[in-house]
C-alpha positions in Angstrom: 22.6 -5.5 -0.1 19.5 -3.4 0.5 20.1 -1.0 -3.0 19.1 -3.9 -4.8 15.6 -5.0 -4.1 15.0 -0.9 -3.8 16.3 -0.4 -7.1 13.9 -3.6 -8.4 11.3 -2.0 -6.2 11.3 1.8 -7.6 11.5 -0.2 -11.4 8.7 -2.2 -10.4 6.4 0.7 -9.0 7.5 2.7 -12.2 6.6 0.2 -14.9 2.9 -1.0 -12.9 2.2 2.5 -13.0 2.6 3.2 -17.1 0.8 -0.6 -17.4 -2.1 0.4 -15.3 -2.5 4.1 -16.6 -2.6 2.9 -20.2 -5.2 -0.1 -18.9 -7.1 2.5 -17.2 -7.3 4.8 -20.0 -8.1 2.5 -22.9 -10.9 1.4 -20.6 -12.6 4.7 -20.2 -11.9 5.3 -24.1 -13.8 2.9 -25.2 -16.1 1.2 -22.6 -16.5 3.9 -20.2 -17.0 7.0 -21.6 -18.9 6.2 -24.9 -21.4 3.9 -22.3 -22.2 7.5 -20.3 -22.4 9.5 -22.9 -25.2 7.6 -24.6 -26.8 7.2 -21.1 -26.7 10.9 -20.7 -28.3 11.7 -24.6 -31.2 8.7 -23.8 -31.9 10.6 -19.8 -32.2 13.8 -22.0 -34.4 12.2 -24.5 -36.5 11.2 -21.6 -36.9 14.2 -19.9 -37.6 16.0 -23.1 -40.8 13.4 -23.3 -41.7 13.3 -19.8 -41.0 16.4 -17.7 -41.4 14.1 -14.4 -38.9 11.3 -15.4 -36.3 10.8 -13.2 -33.1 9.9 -14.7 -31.7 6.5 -12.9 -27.8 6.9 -11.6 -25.6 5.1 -13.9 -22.2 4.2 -12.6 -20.9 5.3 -16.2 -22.1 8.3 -15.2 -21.0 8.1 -11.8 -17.0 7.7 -13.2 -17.0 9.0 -16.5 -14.4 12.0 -15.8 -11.0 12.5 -15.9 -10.8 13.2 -11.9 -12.3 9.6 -11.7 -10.4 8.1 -14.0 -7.2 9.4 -11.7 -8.4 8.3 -8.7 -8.8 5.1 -10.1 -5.5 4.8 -11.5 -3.8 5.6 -8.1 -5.8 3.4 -6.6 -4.8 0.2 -8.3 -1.2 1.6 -8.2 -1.4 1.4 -4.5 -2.7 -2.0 -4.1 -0.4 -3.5 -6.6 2.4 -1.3 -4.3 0.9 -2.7 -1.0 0.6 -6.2 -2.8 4.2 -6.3 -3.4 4.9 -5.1 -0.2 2.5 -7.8 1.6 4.3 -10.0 -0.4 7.7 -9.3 0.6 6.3 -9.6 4.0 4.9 -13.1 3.8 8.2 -14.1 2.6 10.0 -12.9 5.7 7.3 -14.2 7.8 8.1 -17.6 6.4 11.4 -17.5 7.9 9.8 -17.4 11.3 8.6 -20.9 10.6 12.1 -22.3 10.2 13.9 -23.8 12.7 17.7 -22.1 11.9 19.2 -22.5 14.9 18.3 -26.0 16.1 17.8 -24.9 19.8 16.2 -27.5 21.5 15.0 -27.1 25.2 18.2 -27.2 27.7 20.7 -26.7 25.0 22.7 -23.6 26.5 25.2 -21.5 23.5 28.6 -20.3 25.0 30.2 -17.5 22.8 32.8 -19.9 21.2 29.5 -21.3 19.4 28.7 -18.3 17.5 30.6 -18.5 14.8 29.1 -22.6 14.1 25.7 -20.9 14.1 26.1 -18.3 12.2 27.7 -20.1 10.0 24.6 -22.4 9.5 22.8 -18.5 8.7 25.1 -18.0 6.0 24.5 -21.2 4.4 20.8 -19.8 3.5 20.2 -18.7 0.2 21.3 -14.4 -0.5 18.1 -13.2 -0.6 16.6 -15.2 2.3 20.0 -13.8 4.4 18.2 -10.3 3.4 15.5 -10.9 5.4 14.8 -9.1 9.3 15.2 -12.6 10.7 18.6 -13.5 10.0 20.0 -10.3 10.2 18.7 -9.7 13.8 20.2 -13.4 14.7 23.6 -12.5 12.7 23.9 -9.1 14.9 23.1 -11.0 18.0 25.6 -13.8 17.9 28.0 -10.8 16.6 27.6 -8.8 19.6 27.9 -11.9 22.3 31.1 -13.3 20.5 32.4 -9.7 21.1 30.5 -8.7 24.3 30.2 -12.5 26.1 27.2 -9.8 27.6 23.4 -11.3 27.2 22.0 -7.7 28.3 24.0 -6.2 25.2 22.6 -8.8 22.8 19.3 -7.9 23.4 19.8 -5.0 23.2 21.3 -5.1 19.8 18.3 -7.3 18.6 16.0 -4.9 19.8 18.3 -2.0 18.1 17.7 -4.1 14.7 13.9 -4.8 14.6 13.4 -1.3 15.9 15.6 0.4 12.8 13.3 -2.1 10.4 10.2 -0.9 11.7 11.6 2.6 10.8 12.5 1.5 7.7 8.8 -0.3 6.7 7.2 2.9 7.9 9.5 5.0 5.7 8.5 2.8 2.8 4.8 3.7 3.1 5.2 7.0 2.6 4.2 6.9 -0.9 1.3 5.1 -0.3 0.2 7.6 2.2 0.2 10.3 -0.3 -1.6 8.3 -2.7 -4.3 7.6 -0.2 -4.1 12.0 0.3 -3.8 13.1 -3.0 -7.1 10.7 -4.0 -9.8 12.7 -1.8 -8.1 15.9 -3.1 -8.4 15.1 -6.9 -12.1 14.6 -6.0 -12.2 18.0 -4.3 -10.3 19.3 -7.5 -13.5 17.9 -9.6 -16.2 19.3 -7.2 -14.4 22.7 -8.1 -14.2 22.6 -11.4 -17.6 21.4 -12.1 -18.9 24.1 -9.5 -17.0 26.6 -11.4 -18.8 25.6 -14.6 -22.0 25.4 -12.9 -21.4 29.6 -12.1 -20.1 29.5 -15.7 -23.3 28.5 -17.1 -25.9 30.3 -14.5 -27.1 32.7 -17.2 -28.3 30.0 -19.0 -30.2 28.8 -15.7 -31.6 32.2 -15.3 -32.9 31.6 -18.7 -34.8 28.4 -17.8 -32.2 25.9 -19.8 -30.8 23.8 -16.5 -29.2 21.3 -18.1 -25.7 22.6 -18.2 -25.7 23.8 -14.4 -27.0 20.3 -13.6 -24.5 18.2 -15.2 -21.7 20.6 -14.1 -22.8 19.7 -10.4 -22.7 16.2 -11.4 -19.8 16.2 -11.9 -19.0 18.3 -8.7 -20.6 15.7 -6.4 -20.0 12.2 -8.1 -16.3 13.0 -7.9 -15.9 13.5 -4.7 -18.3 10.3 -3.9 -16.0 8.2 -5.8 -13.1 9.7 -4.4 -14.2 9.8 -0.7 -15.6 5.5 -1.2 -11.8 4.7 -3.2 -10.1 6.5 0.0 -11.9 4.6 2.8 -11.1 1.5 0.9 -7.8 1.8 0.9 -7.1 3.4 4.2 -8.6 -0.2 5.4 -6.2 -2.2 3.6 -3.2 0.4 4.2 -3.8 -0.1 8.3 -3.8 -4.2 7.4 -0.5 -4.1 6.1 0.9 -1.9 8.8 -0.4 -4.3 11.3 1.5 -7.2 9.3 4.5 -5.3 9.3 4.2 -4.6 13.6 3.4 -8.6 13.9 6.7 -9.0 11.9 8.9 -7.0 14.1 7.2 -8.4 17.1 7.5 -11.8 16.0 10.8 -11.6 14.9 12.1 -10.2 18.3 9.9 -13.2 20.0 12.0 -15.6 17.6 15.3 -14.4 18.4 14.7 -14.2 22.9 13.2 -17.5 22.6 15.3 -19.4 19.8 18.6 -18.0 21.0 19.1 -15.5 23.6 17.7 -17.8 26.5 19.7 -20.1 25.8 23.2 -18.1 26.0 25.4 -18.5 28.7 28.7 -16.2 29.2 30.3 -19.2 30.5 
């Protein structure tokens, strides 16, 4: 049951990433780039004019390069990952607003009503069986048909939430490297434009500065936008693992309150 909604998942995470790369590159093609370099030619009119004008900091300029332009890309190919992550989320959240099991206050479940209840869990729709919720409730009323032992079904419900929350922290794993490899493409262009800068230090011996000075800009506004696209997204990376704690919590909460108090092994 769970190859599935991987399988959609891993197609899903494939495809927004071609979409957004080929969005993010026709931007920078034709607004982006063409925008910074004619910024760039009008600061070096200006300074040819004036010696003491001081260019202004264009955000063109600021994200013109091509270690920008990947930091950007992997940065909207997180969020739409964590988007359809939170989304998935919600969705099982949901479930913890439904009253499956009709246990009023009083009622008491002996094992011979397991198998009515869980036949009112099978009754939900496939993919809403899928979720944590009734999976945990299925195992439960499994184990105290077999066991008639309330110690053992918590247990086992405590063995299922705790093997999900394994399972949602696996699944972040990507987004973790994303939110690595970002600051380290930005180191990547701070090198690079520091190596040219050293490339081009004759030519700063010989008064003309203007290639050691846009090789450092490119050294430090890549690591600026880097550093700001990684703080952002370590925020919203630490939000979503707190939704998916609340959801393991909450779904254990469901299950002791909605079901396993009111068992009794006759």
């Amino acid at each position: 049951m769970m190859k599935k909604p991987f399988s959609t998942e891993l197609t899903y995470q494939l495809f927004s990433l071609l979409v957004i790369t080929i969005v993010v590159h026709a931007i920078y093609v034709t607004v982006v780039r063409p925008n910074a370099e004619a910024e760039l030619e009008q600061q070096a009119v200006q300074i040819n004019l004036d010696r003491d004008y001081v260019p202004k900091r264009s955000v063109y300029v600021l994200v013109r390069d091509y270690e920008q332009e990947t930091c950007f890309i992997l940065m909207l190919w997180a969020l739409v990952i964590m988007s359809y992550k939170a989304s998935h989320l919600l969705r099982e959240r949901g479930m913890l607003d439904m009253d499956l099991l009709h246990a009023k206050e009083g009622i008491r479940f002996l094992p011979q009503d397991m198998q009515n209840l869980a036949r009112q869990i099978q009754s939900l729709p496939e993919e809403q069986q899928d979720c944590l919720l009734p999976r945990a409730l299925q195992v439960a009323m499994h184990r105290f048909n077999s066991t008639r032992n309330i110690q053992d079904v918590s247990s086992a419900t405590r063995g299922v939430c705790e093997s999900e929350s394994e399972r949602l922290d696996s699944e972040l794993s990507i987004i973790r490297y994303i939110t690595w490899a970002i600051p380290s493409i930005g180191f990547l262009g701070t090198v690079r434009g520091i190596g040219d800068a050293l490339g081009q230090a004759h030519k700063a011996v010989e008064g003309n500065i203007a290639g050691v000075t846009e090789s450092l800009g490119v050294a430090f506004n890549s690591t600026l936008i880097a550093l700001c696209i990684s703080i952002v997204l370590m925020f919203i990376v630490y939000q979503l693992q707190l939704l998916q704690e609340r959801l393991i919590l909450d779904t254990e909460n469901y299950c002791n309150r909605n079901l396993i108090r009111h068992l009794q092994a006759e």
